[in-house]
C-alpha positions in Angstrom: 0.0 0.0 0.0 1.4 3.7 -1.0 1.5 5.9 1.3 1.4 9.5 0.6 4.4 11.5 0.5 4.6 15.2 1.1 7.1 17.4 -1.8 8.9 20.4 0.1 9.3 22.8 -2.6 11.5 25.5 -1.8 10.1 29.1 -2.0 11.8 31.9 -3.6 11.7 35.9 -3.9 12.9 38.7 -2.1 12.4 40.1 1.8 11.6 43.6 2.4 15.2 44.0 3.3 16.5 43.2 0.4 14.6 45.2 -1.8 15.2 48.2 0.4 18.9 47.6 -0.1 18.8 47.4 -4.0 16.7 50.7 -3.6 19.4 52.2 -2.1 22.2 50.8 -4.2 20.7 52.1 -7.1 19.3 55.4 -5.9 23.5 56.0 -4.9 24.7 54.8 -8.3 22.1 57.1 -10.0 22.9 60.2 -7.9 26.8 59.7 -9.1 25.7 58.6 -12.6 23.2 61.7 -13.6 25.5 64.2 -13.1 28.7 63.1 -14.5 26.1 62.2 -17.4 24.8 65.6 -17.9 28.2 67.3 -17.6 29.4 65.1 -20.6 26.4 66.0 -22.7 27.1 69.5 -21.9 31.0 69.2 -23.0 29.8 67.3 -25.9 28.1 69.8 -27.2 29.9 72.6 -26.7 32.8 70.4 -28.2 31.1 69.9 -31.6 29.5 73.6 -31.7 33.0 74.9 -31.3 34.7 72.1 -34.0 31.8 73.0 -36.5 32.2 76.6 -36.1 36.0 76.5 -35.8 36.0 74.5 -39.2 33.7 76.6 -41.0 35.6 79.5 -40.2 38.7 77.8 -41.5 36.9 76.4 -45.2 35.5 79.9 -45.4 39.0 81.3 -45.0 40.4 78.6 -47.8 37.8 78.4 -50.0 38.7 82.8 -50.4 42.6 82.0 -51.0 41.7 79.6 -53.3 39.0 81.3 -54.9 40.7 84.4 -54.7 37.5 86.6 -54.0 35.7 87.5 -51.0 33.7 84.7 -49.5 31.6 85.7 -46.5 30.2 83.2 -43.6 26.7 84.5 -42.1 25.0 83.6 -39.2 21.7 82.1 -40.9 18.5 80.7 -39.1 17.2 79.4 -42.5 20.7 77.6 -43.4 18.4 74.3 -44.3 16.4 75.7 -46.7 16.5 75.3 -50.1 17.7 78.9 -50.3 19.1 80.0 -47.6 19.5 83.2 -46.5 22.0 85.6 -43.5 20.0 86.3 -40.4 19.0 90.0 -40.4 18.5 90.2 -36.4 21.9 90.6 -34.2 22.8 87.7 -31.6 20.8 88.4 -28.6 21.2 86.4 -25.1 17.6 85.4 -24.3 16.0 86.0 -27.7 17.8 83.4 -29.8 21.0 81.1 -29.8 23.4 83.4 -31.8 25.3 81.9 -34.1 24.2 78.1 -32.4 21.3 79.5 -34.7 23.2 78.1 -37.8 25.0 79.9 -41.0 26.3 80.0 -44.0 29.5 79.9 -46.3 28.7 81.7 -49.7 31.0 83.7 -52.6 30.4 87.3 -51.9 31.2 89.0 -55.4 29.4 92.3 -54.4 30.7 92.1 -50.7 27.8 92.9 -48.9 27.5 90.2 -46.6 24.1 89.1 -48.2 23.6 85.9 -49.8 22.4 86.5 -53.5 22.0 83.6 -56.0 20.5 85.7 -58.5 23.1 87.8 -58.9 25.3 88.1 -62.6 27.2 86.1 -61.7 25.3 84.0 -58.6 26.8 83.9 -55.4 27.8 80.0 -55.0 26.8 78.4 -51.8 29.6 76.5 -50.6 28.6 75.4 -47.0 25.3 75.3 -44.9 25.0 74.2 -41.2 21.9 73.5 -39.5 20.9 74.7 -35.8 23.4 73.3 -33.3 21.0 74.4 -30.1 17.6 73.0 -29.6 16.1 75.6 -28.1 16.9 78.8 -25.9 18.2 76.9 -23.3 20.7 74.9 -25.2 24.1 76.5 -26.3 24.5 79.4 -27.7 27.1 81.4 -30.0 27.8 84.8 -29.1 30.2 87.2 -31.0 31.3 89.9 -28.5 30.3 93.0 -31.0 27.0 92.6 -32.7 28.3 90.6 -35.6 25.9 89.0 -38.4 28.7 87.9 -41.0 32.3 87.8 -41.8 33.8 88.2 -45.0 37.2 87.0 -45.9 39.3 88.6 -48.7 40.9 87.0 -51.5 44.3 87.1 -49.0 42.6 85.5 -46.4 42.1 88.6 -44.2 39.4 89.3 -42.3 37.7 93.2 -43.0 37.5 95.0 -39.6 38.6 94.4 -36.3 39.3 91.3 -34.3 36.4 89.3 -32.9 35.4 86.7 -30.0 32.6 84.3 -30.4 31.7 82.7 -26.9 30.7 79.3 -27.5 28.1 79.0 -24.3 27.4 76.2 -22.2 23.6 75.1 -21.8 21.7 77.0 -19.2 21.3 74.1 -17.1 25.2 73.6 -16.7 26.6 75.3 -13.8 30.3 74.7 -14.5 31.8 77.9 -16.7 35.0 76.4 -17.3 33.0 74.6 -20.0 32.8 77.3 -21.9 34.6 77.9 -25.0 35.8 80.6 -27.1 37.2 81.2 -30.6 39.2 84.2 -31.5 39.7 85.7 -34.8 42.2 87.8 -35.3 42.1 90.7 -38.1 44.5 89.1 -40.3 41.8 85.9 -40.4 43.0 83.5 -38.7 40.9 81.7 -36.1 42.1 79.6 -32.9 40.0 78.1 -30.2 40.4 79.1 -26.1 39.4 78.3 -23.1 40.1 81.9 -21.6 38.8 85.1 -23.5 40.8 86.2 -26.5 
């Protein structure tokens, strides 16, 4: 005759306690994480708005040697358009990203900073760059004197004085030293700093 036999089968999950410690272990990791997180995604993109602008300023500066006419860069909020255009507003803290805004690299035959296609002969579009800030509280661009376009002579030179363009760190960003700055000196040449000019 069988008799019946009782199966112990074991039980498995978590206690309380240990739930509350993974809480905890994850809540640390996260409040180290986060930050060093957000402070590379700030760096990031003040790294690649500073490379892009750098660059452009260095293929607008070629392409006038080469050409041997004046080629202008403009800051340009419609730079992805199908024709683009220069912005027409200055670079204003608070009311739009400056330069961050986008621009333009374009042959400037009648040298008046103004992108004309139509012109005999047409101005030739040699470079467009998109927005490199989201929105207002994003990076930003900033010449320091109102400054919609440069224009490079056929030597290279730069018409006018030198200039700064503070490449801003997002709002949220506490940490200044992440700012970044590119000088451009009168005889056209442009160099990246992490100081003013």
């Amino acid at each position: 005759m069988l008799k019946n036999k009782h199966f112990y089968i074991p039980q498995s999950g978590f206690t309380l306690i240990e739930l509350m410690l993974v809480i905890v272990i994850v809540g640390v990791l996260a409040s180290i994480g986060i930050p060093s997180y957000r402070t590379f995604i700030s760096t990031g993109k003040i790294t690649t708005a500073t490379s892009s602008l750098h660059g452009a300023l260095l293929l607008a500066r070629t392409e006038a040697i080469k050409r041997g006419k004046n080629v202008t860069i403009c800051r340009s909020e419609t730079a992805n358009a199908a024709v683009p255009s220069c912005s027409t507003t200055d670079s204003t803290p608070g009311t739009n990203s400056g330069w961050a805004d986008g621009w333009i690299i374009f042959t400037d035959d009648n040298n008046n900073g103004t992108y004309q296609p139509g012109n005999n002969p047409p101005e030739i579009l040699i470079f467009a760059q998109g927005s490199q800030a989201k929105d207002l509280t994003d990076i930003s661009i900033m010449p320091s004197v109102p400054q919609k376009f440069l224009t490079f002579n056929s030597t290279g030179q730069v018409f006018g004085a030198s200039i700064q363009m503070l490449v801003n760190k997002p709002t949220w960003d506490s940490d200044t030293s992440h700012n970044r700055y590119i000088c451009i000196a009168s005889g056209g040449r442009a160099r990246v700093s992490t100081s003013t000019c």
